[in-house]
SENU-47105 format. One line per field, with one value per residue: residue number from 1; residue in one letter; x, y, z of N, C-alpha, C in turn. Coordinates in pm, 1 decimal. Layout:
<sites>
num NUM; ... .
residuo a; ... .
n_c1 X; ... .
n_c2 Y; ... .
n_c3 Z; ... .
ca_c1 X; ... .
ca_c2 Y; ... .
ca_c3 Z; ... .
c_c1 X; ... .
c_c2 Y; ... .
c_c3 Z; ... .
</sites>
This chain:
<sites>
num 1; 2; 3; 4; 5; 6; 7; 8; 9; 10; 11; 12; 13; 14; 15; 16; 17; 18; 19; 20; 21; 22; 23; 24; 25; 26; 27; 28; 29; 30; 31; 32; 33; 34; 35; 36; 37; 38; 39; 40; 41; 42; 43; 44; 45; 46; 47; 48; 49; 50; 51; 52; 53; 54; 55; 56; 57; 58; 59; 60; 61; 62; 63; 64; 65; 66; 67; 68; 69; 70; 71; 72; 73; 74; 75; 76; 77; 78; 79; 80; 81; 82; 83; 84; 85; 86; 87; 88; 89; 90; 91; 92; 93; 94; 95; 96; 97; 98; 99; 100; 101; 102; 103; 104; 105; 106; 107; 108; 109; 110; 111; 112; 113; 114; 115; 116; 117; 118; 119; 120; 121; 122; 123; 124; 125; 126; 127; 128; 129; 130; 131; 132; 133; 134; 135; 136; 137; 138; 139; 140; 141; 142; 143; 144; 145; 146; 147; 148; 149; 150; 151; 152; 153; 154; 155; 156; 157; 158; 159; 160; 161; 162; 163; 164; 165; 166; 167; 168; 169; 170; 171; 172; 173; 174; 175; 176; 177; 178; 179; 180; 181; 182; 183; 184; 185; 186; 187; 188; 189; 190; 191; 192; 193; 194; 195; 196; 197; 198; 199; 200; 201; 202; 203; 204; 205; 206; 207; 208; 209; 210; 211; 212; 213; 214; 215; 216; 217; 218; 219; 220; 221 .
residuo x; x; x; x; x; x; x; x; x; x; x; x; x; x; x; x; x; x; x; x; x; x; x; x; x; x; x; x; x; x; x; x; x; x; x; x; x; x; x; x; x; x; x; x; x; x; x; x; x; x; x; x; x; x; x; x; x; x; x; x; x; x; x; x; x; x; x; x; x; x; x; x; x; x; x; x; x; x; x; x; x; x; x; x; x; x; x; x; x; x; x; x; x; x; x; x; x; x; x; x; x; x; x; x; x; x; x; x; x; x; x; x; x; x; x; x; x; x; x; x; x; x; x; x; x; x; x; x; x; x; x; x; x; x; x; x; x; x; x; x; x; x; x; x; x; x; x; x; x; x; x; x; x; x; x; x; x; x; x; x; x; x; x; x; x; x; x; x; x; x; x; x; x; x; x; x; x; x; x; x; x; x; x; x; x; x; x; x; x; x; x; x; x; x; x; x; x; x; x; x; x; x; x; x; x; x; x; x; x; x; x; x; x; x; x; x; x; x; x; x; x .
n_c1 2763.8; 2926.5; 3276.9; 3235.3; 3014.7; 2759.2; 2581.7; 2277.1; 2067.6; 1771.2; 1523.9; 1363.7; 1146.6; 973.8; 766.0; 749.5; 653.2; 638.7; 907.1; 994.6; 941.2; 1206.9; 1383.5; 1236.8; 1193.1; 1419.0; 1500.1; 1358.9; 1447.8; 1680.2; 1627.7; 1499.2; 1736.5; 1908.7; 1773.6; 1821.9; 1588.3; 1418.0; 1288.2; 1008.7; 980.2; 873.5; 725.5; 682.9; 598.1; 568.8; 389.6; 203.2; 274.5; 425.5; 704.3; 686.5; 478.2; 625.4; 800.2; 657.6; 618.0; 868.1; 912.8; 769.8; 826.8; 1046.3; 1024.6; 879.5; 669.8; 386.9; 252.4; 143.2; 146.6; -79.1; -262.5; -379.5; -676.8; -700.7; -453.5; -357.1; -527.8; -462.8; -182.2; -272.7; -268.5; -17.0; 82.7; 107.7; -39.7; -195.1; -350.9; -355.8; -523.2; -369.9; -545.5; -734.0; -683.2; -483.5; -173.6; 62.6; -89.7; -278.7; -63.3; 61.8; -170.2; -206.6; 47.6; 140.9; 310.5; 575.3; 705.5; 1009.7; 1083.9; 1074.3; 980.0; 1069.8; 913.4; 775.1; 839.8; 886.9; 936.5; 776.0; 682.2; 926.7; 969.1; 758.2; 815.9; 1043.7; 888.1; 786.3; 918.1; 1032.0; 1253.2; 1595.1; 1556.2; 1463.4; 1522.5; 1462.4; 1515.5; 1361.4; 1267.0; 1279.6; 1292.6; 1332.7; 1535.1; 1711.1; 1571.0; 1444.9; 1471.9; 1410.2; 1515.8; 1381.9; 1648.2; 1716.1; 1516.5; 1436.4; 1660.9; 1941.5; 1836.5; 1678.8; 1817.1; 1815.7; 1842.0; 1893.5; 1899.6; 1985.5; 1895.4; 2005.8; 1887.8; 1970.8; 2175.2; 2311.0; 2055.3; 1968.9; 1961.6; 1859.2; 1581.3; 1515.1; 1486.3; 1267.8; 1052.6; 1117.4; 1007.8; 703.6; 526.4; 310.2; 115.6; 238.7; 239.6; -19.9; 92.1; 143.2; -26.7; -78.0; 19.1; 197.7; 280.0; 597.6; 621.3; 354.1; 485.5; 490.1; 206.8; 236.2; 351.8; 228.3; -39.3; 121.0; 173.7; -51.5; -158.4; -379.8; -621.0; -601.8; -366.0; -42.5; 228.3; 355.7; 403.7; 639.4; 644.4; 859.0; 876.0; 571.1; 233.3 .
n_c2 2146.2; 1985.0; 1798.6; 1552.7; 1445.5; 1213.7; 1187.7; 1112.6; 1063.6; 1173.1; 944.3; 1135.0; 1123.8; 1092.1; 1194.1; 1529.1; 1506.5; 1225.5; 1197.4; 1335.9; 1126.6; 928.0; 938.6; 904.4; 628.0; 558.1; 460.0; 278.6; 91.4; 27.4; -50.1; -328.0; -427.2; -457.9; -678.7; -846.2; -945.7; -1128.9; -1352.1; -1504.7; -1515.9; -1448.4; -1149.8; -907.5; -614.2; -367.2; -74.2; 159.3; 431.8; 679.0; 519.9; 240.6; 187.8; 202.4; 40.5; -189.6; -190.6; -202.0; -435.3; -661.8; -596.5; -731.7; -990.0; -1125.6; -1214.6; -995.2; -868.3; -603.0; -455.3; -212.5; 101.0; 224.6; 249.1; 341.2; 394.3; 107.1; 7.0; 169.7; 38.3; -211.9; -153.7; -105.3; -345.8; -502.3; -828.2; -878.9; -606.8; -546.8; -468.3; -350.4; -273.8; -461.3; -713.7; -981.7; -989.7; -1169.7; -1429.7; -1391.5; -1347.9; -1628.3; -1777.0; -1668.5; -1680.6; -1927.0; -1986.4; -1800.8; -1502.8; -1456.3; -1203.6; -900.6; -606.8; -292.7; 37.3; 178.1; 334.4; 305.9; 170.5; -11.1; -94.6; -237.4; -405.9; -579.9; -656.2; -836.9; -1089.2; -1167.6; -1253.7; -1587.8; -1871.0; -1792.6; -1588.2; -1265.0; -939.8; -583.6; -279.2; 22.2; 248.2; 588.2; 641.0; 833.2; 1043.2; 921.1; 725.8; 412.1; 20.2; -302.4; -605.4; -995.4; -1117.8; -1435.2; -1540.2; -1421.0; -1379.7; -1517.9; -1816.1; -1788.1; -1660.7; -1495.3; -1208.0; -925.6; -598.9; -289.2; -2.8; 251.4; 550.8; 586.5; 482.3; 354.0; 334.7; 496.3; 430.3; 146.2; 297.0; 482.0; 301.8; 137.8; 331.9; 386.0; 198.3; 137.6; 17.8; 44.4; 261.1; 556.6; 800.6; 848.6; 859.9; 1128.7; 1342.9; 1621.7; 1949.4; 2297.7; 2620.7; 2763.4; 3005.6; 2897.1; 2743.1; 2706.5; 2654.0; 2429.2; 2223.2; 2251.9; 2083.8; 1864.4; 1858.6; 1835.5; 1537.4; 1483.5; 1229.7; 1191.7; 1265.6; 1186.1; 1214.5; 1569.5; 1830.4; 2095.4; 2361.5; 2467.3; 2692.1; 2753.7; 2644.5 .
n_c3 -2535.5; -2282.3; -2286.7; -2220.4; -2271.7; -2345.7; -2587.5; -2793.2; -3042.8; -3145.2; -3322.5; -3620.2; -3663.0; -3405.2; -3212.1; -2999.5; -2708.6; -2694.1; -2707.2; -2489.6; -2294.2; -2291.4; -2111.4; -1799.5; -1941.7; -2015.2; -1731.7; -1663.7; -1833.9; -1769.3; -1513.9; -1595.4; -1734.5; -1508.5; -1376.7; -1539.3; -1691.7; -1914.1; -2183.4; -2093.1; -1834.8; -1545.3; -1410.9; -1139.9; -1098.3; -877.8; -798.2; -981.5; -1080.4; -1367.8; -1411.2; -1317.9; -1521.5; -1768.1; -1664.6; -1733.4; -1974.0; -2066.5; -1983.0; -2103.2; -2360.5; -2362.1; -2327.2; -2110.3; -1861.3; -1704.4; -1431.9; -1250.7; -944.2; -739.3; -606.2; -714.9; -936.5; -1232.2; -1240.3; -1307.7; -1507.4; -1681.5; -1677.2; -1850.7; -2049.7; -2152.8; -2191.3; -1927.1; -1817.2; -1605.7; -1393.0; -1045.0; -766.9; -438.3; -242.8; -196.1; -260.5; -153.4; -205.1; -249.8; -254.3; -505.0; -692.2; -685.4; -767.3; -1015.2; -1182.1; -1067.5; -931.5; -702.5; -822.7; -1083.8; -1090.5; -934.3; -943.5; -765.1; -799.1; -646.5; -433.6; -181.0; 167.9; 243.2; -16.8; -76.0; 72.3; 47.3; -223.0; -163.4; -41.2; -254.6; -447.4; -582.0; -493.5; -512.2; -712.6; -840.8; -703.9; -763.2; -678.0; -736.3; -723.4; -541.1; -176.1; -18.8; 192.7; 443.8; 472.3; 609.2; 536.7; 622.8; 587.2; 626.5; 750.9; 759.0; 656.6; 433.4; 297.6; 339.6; 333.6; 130.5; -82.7; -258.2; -497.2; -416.5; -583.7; -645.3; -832.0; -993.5; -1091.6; -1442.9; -1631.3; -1900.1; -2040.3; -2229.3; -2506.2; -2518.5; -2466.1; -2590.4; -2858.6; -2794.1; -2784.1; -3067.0; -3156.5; -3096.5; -2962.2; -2758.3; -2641.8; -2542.0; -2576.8; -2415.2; -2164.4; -2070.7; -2015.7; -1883.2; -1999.8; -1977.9; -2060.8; -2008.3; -1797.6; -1703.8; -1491.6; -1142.0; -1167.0; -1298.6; -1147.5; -913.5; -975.1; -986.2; -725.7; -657.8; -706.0; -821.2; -991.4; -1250.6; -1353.3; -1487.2; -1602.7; -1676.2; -1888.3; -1956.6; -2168.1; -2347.9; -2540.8; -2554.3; -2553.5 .
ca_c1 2766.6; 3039.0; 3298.9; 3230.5; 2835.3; 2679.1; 2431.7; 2173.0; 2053.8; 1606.8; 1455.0; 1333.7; 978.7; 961.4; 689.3; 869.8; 570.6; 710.7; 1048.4; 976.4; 966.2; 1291.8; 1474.1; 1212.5; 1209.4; 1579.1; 1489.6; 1286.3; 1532.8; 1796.1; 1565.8; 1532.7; 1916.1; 1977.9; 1690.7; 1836.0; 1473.6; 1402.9; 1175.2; 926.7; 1047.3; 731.7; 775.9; 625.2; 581.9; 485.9; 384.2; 165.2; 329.6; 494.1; 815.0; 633.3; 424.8; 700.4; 878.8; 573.3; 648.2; 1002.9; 950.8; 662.2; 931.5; 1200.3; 913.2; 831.0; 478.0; 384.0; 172.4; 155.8; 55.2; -66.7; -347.7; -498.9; -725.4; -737.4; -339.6; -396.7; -617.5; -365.1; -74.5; -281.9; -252.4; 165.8; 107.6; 36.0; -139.9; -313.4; -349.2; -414.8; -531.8; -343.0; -653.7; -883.6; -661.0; -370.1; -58.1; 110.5; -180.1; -228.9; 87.8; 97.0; -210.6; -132.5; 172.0; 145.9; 436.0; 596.0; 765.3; 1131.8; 1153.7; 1017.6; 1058.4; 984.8; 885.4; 700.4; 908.5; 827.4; 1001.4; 669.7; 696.6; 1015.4; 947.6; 654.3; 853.7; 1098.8; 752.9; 685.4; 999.1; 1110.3; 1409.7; 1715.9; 1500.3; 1592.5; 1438.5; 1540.4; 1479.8; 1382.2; 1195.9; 1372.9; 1207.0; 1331.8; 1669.0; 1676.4; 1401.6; 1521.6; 1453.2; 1477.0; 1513.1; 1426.9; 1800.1; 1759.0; 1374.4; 1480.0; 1773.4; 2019.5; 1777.7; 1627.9; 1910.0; 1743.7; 1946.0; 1884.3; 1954.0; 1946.1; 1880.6; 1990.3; 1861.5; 1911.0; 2269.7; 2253.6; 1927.3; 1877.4; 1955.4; 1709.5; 1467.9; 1468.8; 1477.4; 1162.3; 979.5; 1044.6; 878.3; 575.3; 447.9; 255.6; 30.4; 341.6; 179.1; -144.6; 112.3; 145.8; -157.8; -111.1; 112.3; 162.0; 404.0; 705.0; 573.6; 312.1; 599.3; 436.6; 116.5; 278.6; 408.0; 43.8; -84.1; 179.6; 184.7; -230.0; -187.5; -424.9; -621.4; -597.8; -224.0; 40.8; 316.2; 365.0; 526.1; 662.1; 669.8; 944.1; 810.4; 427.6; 128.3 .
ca_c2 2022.4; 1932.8; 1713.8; 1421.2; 1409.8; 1098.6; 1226.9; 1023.3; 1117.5; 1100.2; 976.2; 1233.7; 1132.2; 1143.0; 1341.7; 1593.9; 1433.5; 1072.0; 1208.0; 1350.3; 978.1; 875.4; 928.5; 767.2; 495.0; 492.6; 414.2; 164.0; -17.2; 18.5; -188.1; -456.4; -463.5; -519.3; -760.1; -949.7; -976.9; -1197.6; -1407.2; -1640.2; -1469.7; -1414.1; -1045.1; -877.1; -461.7; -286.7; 117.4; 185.5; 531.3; 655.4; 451.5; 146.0; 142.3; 231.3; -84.2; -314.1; -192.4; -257.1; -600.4; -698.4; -588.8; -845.5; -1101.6; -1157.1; -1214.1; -896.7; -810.4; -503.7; -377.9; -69.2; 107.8; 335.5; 178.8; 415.0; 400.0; -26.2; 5.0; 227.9; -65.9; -315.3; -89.0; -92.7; -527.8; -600.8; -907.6; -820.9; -460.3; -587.5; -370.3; -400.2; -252.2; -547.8; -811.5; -1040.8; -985.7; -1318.2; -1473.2; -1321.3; -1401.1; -1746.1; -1830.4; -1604.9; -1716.5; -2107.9; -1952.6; -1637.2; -1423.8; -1478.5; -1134.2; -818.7; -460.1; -216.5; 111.1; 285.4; 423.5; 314.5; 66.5; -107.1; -175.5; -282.1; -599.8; -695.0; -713.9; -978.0; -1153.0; -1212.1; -1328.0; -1728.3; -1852.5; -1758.1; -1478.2; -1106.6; -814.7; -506.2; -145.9; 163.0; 394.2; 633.7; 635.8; 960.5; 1036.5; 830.5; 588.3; 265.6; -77.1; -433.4; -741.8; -1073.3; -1156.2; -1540.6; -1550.4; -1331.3; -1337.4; -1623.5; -1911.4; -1820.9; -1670.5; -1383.7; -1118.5; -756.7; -509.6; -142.6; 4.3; 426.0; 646.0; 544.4; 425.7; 272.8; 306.9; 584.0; 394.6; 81.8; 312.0; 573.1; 236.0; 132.0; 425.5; 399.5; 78.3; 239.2; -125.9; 85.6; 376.4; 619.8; 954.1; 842.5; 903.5; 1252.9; 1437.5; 1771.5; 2042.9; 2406.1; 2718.1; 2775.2; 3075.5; 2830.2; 2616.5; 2688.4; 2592.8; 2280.2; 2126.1; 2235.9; 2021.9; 1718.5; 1817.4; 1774.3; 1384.9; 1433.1; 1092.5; 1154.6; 1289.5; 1111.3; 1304.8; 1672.6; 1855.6; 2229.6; 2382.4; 2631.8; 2724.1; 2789.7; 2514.3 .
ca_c3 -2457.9; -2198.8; -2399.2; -2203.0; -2277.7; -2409.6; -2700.7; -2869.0; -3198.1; -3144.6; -3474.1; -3674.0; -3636.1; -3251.9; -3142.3; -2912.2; -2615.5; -2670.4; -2695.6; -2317.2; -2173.1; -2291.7; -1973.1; -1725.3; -2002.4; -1954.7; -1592.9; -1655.9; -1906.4; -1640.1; -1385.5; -1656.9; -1718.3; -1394.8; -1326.6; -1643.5; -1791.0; -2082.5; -2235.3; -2040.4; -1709.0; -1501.2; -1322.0; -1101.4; -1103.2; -792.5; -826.6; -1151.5; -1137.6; -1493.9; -1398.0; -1319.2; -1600.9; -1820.3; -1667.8; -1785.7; -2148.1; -2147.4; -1939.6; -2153.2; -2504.9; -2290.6; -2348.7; -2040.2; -1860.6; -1606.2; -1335.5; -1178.5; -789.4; -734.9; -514.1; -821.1; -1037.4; -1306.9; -1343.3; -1305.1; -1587.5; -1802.5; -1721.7; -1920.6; -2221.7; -2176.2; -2169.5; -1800.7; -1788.4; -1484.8; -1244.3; -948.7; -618.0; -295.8; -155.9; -279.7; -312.1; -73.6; -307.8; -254.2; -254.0; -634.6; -793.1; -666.9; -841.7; -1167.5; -1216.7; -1026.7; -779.9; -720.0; -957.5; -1117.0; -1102.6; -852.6; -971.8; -714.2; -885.5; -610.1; -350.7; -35.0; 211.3; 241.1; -112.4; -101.2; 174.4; -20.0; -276.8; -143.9; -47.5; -401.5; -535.7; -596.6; -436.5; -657.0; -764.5; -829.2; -658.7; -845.0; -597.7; -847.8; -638.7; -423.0; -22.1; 25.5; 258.3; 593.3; 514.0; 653.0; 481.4; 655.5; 539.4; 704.9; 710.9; 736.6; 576.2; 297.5; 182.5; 356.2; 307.5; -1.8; -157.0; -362.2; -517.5; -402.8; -698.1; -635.6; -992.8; -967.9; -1248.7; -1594.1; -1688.3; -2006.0; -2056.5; -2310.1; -2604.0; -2532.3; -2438.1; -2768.8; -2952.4; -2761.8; -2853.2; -3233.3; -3205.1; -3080.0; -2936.3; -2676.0; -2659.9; -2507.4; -2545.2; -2319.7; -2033.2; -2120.9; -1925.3; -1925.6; -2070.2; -1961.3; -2106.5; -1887.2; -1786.3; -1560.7; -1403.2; -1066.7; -1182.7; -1355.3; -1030.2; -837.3; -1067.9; -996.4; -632.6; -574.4; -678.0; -883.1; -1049.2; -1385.5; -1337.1; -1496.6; -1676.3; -1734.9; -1953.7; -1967.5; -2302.6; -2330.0; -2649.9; -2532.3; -2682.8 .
c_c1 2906.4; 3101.5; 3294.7; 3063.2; 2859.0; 2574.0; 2381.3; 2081.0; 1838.9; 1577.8; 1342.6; 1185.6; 922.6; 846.9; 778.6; 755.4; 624.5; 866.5; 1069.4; 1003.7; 1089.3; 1352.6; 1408.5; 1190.1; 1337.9; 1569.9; 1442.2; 1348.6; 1639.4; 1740.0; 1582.9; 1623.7; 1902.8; 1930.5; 1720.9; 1703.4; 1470.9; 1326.7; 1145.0; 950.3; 873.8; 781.4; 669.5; 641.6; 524.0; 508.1; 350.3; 196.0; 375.7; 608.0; 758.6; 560.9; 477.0; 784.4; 817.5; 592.8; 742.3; 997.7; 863.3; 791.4; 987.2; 1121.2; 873.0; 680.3; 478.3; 250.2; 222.9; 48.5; 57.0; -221.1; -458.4; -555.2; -761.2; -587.2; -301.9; -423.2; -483.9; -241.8; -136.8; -268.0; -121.2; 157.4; 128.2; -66.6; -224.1; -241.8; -389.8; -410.2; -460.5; -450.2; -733.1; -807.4; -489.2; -245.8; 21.8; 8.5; -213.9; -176.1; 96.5; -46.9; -237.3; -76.9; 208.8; 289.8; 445.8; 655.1; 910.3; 1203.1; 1078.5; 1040.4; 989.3; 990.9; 801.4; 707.9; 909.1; 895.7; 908.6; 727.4; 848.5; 1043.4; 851.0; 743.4; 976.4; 1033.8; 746.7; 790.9; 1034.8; 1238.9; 1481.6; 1639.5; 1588.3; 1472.6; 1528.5; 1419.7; 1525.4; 1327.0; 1286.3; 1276.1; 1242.8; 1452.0; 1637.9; 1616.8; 1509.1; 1432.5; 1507.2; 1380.1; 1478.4; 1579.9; 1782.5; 1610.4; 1372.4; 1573.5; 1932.2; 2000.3; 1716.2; 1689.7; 1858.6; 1866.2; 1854.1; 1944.6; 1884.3; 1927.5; 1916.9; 1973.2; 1881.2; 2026.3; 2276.9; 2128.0; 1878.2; 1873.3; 1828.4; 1552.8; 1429.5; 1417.9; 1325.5; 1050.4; 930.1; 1009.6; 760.0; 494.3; 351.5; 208.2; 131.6; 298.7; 106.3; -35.4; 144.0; 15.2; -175.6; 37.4; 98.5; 283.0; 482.9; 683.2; 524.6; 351.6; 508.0; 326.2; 94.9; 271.8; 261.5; 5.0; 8.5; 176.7; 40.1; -244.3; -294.2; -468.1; -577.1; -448.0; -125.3; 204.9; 247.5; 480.9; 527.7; 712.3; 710.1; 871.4; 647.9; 333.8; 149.9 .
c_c2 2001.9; 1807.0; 1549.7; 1356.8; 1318.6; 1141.3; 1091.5; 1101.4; 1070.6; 1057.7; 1074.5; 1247.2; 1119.0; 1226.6; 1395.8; 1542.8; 1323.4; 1101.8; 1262.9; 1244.1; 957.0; 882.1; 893.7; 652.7; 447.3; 447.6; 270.9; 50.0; -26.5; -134.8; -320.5; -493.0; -484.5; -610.8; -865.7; -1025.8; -995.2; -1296.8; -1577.6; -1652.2; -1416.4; -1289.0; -1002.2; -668.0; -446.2; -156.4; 110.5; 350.1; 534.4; 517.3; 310.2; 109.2; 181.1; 108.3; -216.9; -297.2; -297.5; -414.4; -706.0; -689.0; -718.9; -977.9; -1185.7; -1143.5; -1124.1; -855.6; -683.4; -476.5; -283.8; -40.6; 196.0; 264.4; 185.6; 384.9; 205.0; -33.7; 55.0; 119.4; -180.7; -271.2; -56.6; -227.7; -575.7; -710.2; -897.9; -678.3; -502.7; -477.5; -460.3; -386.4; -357.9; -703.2; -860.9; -1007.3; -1119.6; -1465.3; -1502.3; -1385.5; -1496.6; -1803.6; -1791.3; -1674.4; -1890.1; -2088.6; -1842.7; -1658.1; -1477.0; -1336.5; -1037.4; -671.8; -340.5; -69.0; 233.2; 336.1; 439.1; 197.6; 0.8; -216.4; -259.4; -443.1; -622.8; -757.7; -854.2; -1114.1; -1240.6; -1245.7; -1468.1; -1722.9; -1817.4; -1673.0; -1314.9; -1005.0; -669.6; -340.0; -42.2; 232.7; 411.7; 655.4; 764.4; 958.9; 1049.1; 788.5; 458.0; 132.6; -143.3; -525.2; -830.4; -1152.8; -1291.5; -1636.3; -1505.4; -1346.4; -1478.5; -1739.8; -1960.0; -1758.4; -1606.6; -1247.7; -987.2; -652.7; -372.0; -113.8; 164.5; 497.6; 542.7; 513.0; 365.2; 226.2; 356.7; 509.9; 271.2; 167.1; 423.7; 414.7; 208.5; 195.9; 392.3; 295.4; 108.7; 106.6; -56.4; 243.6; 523.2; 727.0; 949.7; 916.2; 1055.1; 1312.8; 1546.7; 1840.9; 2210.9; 2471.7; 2740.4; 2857.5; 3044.8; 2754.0; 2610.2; 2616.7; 2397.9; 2190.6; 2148.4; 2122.0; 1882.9; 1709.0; 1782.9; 1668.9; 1346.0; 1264.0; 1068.4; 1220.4; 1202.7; 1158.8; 1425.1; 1734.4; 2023.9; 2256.2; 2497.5; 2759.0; 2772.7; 2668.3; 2533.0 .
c_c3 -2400.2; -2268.3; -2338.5; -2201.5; -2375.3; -2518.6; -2776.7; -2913.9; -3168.8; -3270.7; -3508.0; -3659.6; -3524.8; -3237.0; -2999.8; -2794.0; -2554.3; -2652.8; -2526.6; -2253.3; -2204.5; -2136.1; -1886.7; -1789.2; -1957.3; -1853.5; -1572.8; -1707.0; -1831.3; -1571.1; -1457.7; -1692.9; -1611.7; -1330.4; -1406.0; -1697.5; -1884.7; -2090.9; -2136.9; -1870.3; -1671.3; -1407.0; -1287.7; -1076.2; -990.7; -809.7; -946.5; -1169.3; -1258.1; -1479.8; -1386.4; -1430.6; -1691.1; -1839.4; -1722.9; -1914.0; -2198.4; -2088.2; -2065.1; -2324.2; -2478.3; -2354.2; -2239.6; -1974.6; -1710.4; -1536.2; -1289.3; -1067.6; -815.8; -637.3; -629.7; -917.0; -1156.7; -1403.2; -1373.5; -1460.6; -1723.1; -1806.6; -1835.2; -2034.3; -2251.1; -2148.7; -2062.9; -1848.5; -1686.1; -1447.9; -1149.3; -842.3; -501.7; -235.5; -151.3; -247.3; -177.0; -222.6; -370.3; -324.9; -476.7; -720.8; -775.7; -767.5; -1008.2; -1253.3; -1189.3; -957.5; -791.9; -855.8; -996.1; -1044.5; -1053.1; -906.9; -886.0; -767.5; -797.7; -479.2; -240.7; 12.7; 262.2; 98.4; -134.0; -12.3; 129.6; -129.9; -283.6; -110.3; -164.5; -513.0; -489.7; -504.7; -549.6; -707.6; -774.1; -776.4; -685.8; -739.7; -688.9; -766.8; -530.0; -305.6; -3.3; 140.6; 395.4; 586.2; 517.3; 577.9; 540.6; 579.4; 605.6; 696.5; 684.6; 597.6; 421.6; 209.8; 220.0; 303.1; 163.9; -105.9; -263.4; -361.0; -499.6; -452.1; -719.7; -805.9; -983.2; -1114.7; -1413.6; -1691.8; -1738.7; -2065.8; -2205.0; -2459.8; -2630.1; -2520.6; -2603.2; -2876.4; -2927.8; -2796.6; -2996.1; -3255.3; -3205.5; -3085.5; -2891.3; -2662.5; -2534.4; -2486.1; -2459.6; -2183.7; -2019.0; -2066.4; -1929.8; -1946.2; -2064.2; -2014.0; -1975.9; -1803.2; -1666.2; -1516.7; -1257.0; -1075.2; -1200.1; -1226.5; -905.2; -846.3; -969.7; -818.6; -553.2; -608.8; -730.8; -960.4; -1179.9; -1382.1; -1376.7; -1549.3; -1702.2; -1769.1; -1960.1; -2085.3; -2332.1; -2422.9; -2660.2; -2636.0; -2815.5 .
</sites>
């Protein structure tokens, strides 16, 4: 290890599966550091990707009350089993619309999670004034994002909080784990020997439904 690495010690009883999420957990406990999530905070999750429904764990730990958007209804379904109170469909459903009668207003708190500069102006949509809107998903290099400058962000005075990777994360999130509030392995899907790396990423790049995490097992099953 390079002498300026950070190590953290897994507990011993880890399954090496669950021990896989730590670092998009770390991601996820990032977003809620920087969203300053805590108890009785109404948030809102868009993207039921891993990372998103990773972030309903740790928001849902914070003790706050969580919704999550998303367009899949399968991975919807899997947020209520990480303590979403609702999955709601964009396809099906007004968003705003939604959360205002959910919640009896918007959100405190927005976490976008699914990588798109759509999602990222809904999500200023769906936050309170004095609210926080916390940007985790990356758009990919040159995607542009606007704001309504005076609609958005002058008038109603909402904080816009990039969140990048997972700085300070790893420790809330190992701790998270060895609580084992939440069914952690489910996101775990499939698992191939290193061997089928190509295969592996097939797999993650056909978008599969039932797709959620995979894992490469240096070691073979």
């Amino acid at each position: 290890m390079p002498p300026e690495a950070i190590v953290h010690r897994l507990p011993d009883d880890l399954p090496w599966d669950v021990a896989a999420l730590v670092e998009p957990l770390a991601v996820a406990s990032r977003a809620i550091a920087r969203g300053r999530v805590g108890a009785g905070d109404r948030v809102v999750v868009i993207g039921p990707g891993p990372i998103g429904i990773l972030t309903v764990a740790a928001a849902r730990s914070a003790g706050a009350s969580v919704m999550i958007l998303g367009t899949r209804a399968n991975r919807l379904e899997t947020a209520l089993r990480f303590g979403a109170d609702a999955g709601v469909s964009l396809v099906d459903h007004d968003a705003e619309s939604v959360v205002r009668e959910r919640f009896g207003g918007l959100a405190d708190v927005v976490i976008e999670a699914a990588g798109s500069p759509d999602a990222q102006r809904l999500a200023a949509l769906l936050v309170r004034r004095g609210g926080r809107v916390v940007l985790t998903g990356a758009c990919g290099a040159g995607a542009i994002t606007s704001f309504r400058s005076d609609e958005d962000l002058l008038t109603r005075e909402i904080d816009i909080l990039p969140s990048f990777l997972s700085a300070g994360g790893f420790g809330p999130a190992i701790a998270l784990l060895e609580r084992g509030e939440f069914p952690y392995a489910e996101l775990v899907t499939h698992s191939f020997p290193l061997e089928a790396v190509a295969e592996a990423f097939g797999v993650i790049e056909g978008r599969a439904e039932d797709v959620m995490k995979v894992l490469l097992l240096p070691t073979g099953p």
